[in-house]
C-alpha positions, 0 to 999 in steps of 0.5 A: 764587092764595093760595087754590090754592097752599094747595091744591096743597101737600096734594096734592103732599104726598099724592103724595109719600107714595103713591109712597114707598109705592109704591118700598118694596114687595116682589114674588116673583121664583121661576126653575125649570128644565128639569132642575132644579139649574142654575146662575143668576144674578140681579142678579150673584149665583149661585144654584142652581134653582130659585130663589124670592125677595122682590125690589124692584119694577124691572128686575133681570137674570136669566142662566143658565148652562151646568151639568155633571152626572154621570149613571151611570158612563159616559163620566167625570166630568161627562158631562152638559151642560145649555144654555139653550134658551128661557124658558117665556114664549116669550123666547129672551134669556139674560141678560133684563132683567125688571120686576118690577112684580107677583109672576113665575115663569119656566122656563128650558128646557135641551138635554141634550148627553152626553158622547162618548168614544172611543178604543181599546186600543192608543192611537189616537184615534176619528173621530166624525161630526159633530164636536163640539170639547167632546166633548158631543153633542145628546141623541137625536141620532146619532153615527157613529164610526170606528176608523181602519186602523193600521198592523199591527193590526186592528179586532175590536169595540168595548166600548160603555158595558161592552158587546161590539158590533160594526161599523166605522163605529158609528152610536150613538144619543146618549140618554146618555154614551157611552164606546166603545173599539175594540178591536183586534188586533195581525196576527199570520201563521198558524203555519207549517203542520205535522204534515203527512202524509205526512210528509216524506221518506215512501215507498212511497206509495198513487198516490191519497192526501189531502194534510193539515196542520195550522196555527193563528191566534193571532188566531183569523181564518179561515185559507185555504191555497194548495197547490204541488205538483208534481215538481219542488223549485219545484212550481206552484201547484194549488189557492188559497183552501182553506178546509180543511187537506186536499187529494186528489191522484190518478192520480199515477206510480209511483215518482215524488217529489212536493214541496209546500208550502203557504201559509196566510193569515188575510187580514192575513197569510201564512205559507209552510210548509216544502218536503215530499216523498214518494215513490210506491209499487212494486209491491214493494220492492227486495231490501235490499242491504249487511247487515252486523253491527255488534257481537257479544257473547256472547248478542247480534249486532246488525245493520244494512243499507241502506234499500230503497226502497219499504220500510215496514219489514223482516223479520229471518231468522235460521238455525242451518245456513244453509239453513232460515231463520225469521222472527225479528223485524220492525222498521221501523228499518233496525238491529236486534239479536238477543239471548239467543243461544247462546255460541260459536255461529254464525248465519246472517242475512238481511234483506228488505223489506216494504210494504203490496204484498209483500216483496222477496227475501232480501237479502246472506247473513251469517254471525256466530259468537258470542264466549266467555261471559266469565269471572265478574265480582266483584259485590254484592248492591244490597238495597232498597225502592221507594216513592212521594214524595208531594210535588209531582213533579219530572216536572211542567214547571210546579206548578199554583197552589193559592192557594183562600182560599175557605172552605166555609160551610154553605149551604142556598140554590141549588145553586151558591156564591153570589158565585162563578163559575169562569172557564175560560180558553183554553189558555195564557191567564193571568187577568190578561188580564182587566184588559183589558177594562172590568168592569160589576161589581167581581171578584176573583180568588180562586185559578188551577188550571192544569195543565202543559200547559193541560189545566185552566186555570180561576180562582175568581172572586167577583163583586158581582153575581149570578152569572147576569150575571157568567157572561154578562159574562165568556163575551162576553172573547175569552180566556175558553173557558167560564164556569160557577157554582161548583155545589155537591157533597155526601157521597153518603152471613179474617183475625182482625179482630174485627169482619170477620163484620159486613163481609158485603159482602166476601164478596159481592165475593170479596175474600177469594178475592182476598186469595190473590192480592194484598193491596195495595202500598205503591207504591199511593196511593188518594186519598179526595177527601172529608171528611179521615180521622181519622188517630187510628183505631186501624185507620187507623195506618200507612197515610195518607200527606201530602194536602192540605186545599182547604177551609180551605187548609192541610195538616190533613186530620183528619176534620171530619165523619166520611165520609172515614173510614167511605170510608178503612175500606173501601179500607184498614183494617188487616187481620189486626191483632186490631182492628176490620175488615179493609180490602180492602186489607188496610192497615199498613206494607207495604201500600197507602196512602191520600191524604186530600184534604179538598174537603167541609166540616164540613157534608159539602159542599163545590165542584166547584172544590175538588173540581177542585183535589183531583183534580189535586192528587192526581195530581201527588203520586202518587196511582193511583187517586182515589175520589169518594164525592161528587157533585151533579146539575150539570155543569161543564167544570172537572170534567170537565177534571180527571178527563180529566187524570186519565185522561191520566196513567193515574189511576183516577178512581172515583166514586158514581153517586148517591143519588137513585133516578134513572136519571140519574148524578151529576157526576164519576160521569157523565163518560166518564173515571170509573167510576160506581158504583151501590149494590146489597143482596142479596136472597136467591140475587141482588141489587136494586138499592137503593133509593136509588141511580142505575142506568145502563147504564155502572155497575159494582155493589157492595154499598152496604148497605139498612138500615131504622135506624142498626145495621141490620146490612144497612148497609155496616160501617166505621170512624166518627168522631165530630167532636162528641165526637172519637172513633173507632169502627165502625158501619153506614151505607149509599149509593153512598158506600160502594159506590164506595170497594170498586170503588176498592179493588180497583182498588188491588189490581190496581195491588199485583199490576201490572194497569195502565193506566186503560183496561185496569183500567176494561175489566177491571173490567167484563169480570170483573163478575158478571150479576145482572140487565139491563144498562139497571139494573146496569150491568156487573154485581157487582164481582169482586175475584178476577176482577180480581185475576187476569185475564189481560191488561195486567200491567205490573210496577215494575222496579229496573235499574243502568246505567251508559255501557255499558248496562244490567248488572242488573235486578229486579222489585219486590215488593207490599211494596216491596222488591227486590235484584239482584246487581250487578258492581263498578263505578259506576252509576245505579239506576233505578225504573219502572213502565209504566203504559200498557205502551208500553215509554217512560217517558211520562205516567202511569207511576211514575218515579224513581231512587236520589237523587230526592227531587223535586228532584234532578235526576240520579240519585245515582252508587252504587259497587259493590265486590265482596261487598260488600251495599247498601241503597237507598231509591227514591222514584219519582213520576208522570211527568206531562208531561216525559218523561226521556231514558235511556240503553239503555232498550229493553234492557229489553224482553226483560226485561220480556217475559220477566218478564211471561211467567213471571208469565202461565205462574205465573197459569195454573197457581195460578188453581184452587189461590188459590180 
């Protein structure tokens, strides 16, 4: 027993030692995952996948736990849930006990669930189907959510992760966060249904006629209409679900009164319009009745009767022995008043009435003897001078916001600024609704151009990302009509005046034949919209008046480059001054003044937005024509706004048609509202077109110079400026550039000599033009300047008048240089100032307006008081009449002055047209 007890002692020892051995050893325990990057336990301890470690044989615990991620921007932060799934040796338990009896790796595999968030703009919350309470959904599953109905609004769309989609519920395939809002719109009825015709109160109506109207939904939802017409004031209903705002009525009686009304609906909501009446026709209208005179003077009788029924309008008759009765007159007013009559005269009147059917007899005969020609009044003599403010009118309703921080750089890449776009908003609509709507990208708005009345509502806007996804982005927001690249626009490139022999182009162009005839005014503004002019040329001093400069946003207009100084030479060099050249003209003091708008930078480029912001700019300050020595090959709405703003307030826009040999114009030149001009070099007894310039069949040709190197004398000869060495000089250059500037020109010289009106200057200009070849190449010809200057037609000229509660007691014509005087009996007055630019015979858009007082801010005119012998000198300024009409006593009194006026200058034409040659 001795013996094997002494043996059992080693091994017991020796199997001690093996497993304390044993115990003491390491093994590798390495946990990843499927993503990696979750969190994990092990043994109690906190670690991030994946984990590798050197543990202890035996049981550990291992545990994972749900991790949160954020993926891209969508849905908030976290927007990712990681759960556990299963380990990659088939187990499901989580927290598992292991034995670590040997090196062991494991996977644990993840479910993704994205983040689901709905909501809406107006704060209502979103039904998603199925429902998860923690807002995370399986990945590559399906939800469906709903916008529910609220109470006044409508669903519109959704924006799904910043992208527009449609539908209602919206099923969404779950392959990353989501974050969708609906967007609604509050229910807003129709506008009540207007501008009907025929309008209310109508008679003399044909017994077959279609019923119009007009109503808009501020929504935009399809509006149908439901029509009640009948002859009773409670009409039936005729016709439901009109899907268009006209109806046809037919076979109705004659001499019969009609009522209707109409009740537009977009669906949510309806509006009922007005109750509407009109009368059927006669076959003739009945006899006036009840002529009366209401008041007579010594030169006047005015007359009024009762309406005839059926009547569109009336004719006067008026005779001097109550037998042989004349036409005098036709009105459709039920009053008239006879003017310029003898004194101490009897006359006899008769009134009928007329509709589209005939005219009735004569009504009630009357007989008016005129009063004494009054005793002569004391008066004195108003003395004064007529110019225009070139300051931001008062007869804008609302100033456009000029705000362009924007600096033109040099730039050689694309066509367009990059990192800019213009959005153009619907009409009413500010910028800031674009915070409304979620953005993909960071903007900026950088400046607003808005007009009074909408007409240009546009913004500048930088944007981070290309410009190409930023114009997508914003063309999907509601309140944006249209969204374009800010696309860049280049510089196309007998007096005693030393230099007038280089200037062989006005000869070509008849301008000193025109100089017979008109040499400018100084109620003339021509705004160069270009480089700036050099305000230090000798042959530039006294004719730049205030501008503005869009480039670098301040009210320095120096030219940074040279090309808006060569332009100004041409429209408006001083003339007969013993300096340099002759302008068209004629420059200095007393004649037309130039307006410098600086859209080009010092690298002769510059974008359409600026030049957008120079074109309304000028308008509103004055401005009567604008020329454009600048273009490039795209289109833009912004543009093409503004010269029809332009065009509506009776502004010649002018513009170089381009200088790249092609038949296709440039931008302005190519827009319906401007005059494009191509460039032509004589060739011999004719004319080719030059080789640079685009042709068309709309154009209007002027010389714009061939030359073969820098003094070829074939160039056009101008005033230069040197920015390098800042110095003023002359010398040659060639483009359509310079071709345009003498279209405006003379444009400028038909305002001095009161040619008005955009349309009629335009028809005017290519009426007296001079064939030189097909039309497909040279347009309309070769500008004329005498032709022009002396055409008969549309001649509208600036009036001085003084008035006070009894009417109008005096009136003037104003002189080119600005001057006028009228003698004025004693008493106190108001002096005003007009030009009718549009012969409308109302102070409307487009004229030049103003009174003694007006400084663009006063806002009734200033009381002059006259004594007798007195003389007073005024000064007037006037501006452009742009959207708010003023209201002035007695203007239609003037009207026979006007007439008369305009008939002398017709007959004083006629008779000096072959004497100014």
């Amino acid at each position: 027993m001795k013996k094997i007890f002494s043996l059992l002692i080693p091994v017991i020892l020796l199997t001690l030692i093996l497993s304390s051995c044993f115990y003491l050893r390491n093994f590798t325990l390495s946990i990843q995952s499927n993503p990696e990057n979750v969190n994990i336990s092990i043994d109690g301890q906190d670690y991030i996948t994946p984990f590798s470690s050197n543990l202890t044989f035996g049981q550990h615990t291992i545990e994972v736990f749900p991790t949160y991620s954020t993926f891209g921007s969508y849905g908030g932060s976290p927007n990712v849930e990681y759960l556990f799934s299963n380990w990659s040796d088939g187990s499901t338990q989580n927290p598992r006990i292991v034995n670590l009896e040997g090196n062991l790796s494991l996977t644990a595999n993840m479910i993704a669930y994205y983040a689901v968030k709905a909501s809406s703009n107006i704060g209502i919350t979103i039904a998603s189907s199925p429902y998860y309470a923690n807002g995370f959904y399986p990945a590559y599953t399906f939800v469906q959510l709903t916008a529910p109905s609220e109470s006044g609004f409508v669903f519109d769309y959704w924006i799904v992760n910043g992208q527009t989609t449609t539908g209602n519920p919206l099923s969404q395939y779950v392959s990353l966060p989501i974050e969708a809002t609906a967007i609604y719109v509050q229910i807003v009825p129709p506008s009540i249904a207007s501008s009907v015709y025929p309008e209310s109160g109508s008679v003399g109506l044909p017994i077959s006629l279609n019923l119009r109207w007009s109503a808009y939904d501020s929504n935009n939802f399809p509006i149908t209409y439901s029509l009640y017409f009948g002859t009773s004031q409670n009409p039936p209903l005729i016709a439901s679900g009109l899907s268009t705002s006209t109806y046809e009525v037919s076979n109705l009686n004659y001499s019969t009164t009609y009522y209707w009304y109409v009740i537009a609906t977009n669906g949510y909501a309806s509006t009922k319009g007005p109750l509407w009446s009109f009368t059927t026709q006669n076959t003739s209208p009945s006899n006036p009745t009840g002529l009366y005179y209401t008041n007579v003077t010594s030169n006047s009788v005015s007359l009024a009767w009762s309406p005839s029924p059926l009547a569109s309008g009336y004719n006067i008759y008026r005779s001097t022995n109550g037998v042989n009765f004349s036409k005098i007159s036709s009105t459709p007013n039920t009053y008239y008043t006879d003017t310029n009559l003898s004194p101490s005269t009897t006359y006899y009147y008769a009134v009928t009435a007329y509709n589209p059917f005939g005219e009735s007899g004569y009504s009630n005969q009357i007989t008016v003897t005129t009063q004494s020609a009054p005793e002569p009044a004391a008066y004195g003599i108003v003395n004064g001078r007529v110019s225009v403010y070139t300051g931001q009118s008062a007869f804008v309703s609302s100033a456009p916001v000029y705000q362009n921080k924007w600096q033109i750089q040099k730039y050689t890449g694309p066509d367009y600024v990059p990192g800019q776009i213009i959005v153009g908003f619907k009409s009413g609509i500010r910028p800031n609704t674009l915070s409304l709507y979620p953005s993909p990208f960071k903007y900026n708005i950088v400046s607003t151009l808005q007009t009074p009345n909408y007409e240009v509502n546009a913004s500048l806007i930088t944007v981070s990302t290309s410009v190409e996804r930023a114009i997508d982005y914003f063309k999907s927001l509601p309140n944006v009509a249209y969204a374009e690249p800010n696309y860049i626009v280049h510089a196309l490139s007998i007096p005693n005046d030393p230099d007038f022999g280089k200037q062989w182009y006005l000869q070509n162009i008849e301008a000193p034949q025109a100089w017979n005839v008109s040499t400018g005014a100084n109620t003339v503004i021509v705004a160069v919209v270009d480089t700036g002019v050099s305000s230090t040329h000798p042959d530039l001093q006294n004719i730049l008046v205030p501008g503005y400069n869009f480039v670098n946003n301040t009210t320095n207009t120096m030219d940074d480059f040279g090309h808006g100084t060569f332009v100004a030479g041409i429209i408006d060099a001083d003339t007969n001054n013993g300096v340099g050249i002759a302008g068209i003209n004629w420059g200095g003091p007393n004649s037309t003044k130039i307006m410098p708008i600086v859209v080009l930078g010092p690298d002769g480029s510059g974008s359409v937005y600026n030049v957008s912001e120079g074109i309304i700019y000028s308008v509103e300050h004055g401005a009567k024509v604008i020329n454009l020595s600048l273009g490039g090959p795209n289109y833009t709405q912004t543009e093409e706004l503004a010269c029809q703003y332009a065009y509506n307030n009776n502004v010649v826009v002018v513009a170089a048609a381009g200088n790249n040999s092609s038949n296709t114009l440039d931008y302005p030149a190519a827009f319906p509202t401007v005059i494009p001009v191509a460039s032509v070099a004589p060739s011999g007894s004719s004319y080719t077109l030059a080789y640079y310039s685009n042709y068309s069949s709309t154009v209007i040709c002027a010389p714009g110079g061939q030359m073969n190197s820098q003094n070829d004398p074939n160039g056009v000869f101008s005033t230069t400026y040197s920015t390098s060495t800042n110095t003023n000089g002359y010398g040659y250059n060639q483009g359509t550039s310079f071709a345009a500037p003498q279209v405006s020109a003379i444009a400028a010289l038909m305002i001095a000599h009161n040619i008005t009106g955009v349309a009629n200057i335009t028809k005017i200009l290519e009426n007296t033009a001079t064939y030189i070849g097909p039309q497909s190449t040279f347009g309309y010809g070769l500008v004329n300047a005498y032709n022009a200057v002396t055409y008969n037609g549309g001649w509208e000229p600036m009036i001085v008048w003084a008035q006070n509660a009894s009417g109008i007691v005096a009136t003037a014509v104003v002189s080119p240089n600005g001057s006028f005087s009228m003698k004025v009996p004693v008493g106190n007055y108001y002096v005003y100032a007009w030009q009718d630019f549009n012969g409308d015979n109302q102070i409307d858009q487009g004229d030049l307006y103003g009174y003694y007082g007006y400084s663009g801010t006063q806002s009734t005119p200033l009381t002059l008081s006259v004594n007798a012998n007195q003389t007073y000198n005024l000064n007037i300024q006037v501006s452009p009449e742009v959207s708010t009409p003023p209201s002035v006593y007695g203007i239609s009194v003037l009207d026979d002055f006007i007439q008369n006026v305009v008939k002398a200058h017709y007959q004083n034409l006629r008779s000096s047209l072959q004497s100014s040659r």
